[in-house]
N, C-alpha and C positions, 0 to 999 in steps of 0.2 A: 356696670360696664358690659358691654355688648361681647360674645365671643368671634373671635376673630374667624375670618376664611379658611378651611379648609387647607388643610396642609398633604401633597400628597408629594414625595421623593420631597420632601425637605424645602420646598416652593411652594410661595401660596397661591393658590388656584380661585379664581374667581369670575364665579361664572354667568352672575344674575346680571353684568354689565354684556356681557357677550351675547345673550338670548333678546335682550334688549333691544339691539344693535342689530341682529337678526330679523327680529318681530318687524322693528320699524322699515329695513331693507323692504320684506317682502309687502307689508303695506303701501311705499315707494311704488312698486313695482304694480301691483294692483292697479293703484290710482293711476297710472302711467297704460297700461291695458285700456282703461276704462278712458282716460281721454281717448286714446286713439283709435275706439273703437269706433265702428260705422251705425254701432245700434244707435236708436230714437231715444233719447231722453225721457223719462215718466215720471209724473209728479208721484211724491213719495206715496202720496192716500193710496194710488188705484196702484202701483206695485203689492204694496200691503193687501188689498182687497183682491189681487190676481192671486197671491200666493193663498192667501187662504180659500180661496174660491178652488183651487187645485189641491190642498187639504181636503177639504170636503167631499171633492167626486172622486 
């Protein structure tokens, strides 16, 4: 049997659904930036090869 939530003032507190709930929001929000942005779209290879090209120098 699994142990139950976190009890804290005599109420079970459960947190791992709320950060969840959180994480997804700001991911939401992200992809929501990213459409409305005015930047050029890049295919995935040459981001990859930008970012490591800027690694290297």
């Amino acid at each position: 049997m699994s142990e139950p939530p976190a009890v804290a003032g005599g109420q079970f507190v459960i947190i791992a659904p709320m950060i969840s709930d959180q994480e997804e929001l700001e991911e939401v929000r992200a992809y929501d930036n990213a459409k409305s942005s005015i930047d050029q779209a890049i295919p995935l290879a040459q981001a990859i090869k930008e970012i490591e090209d800027d690694l290297v120098s």
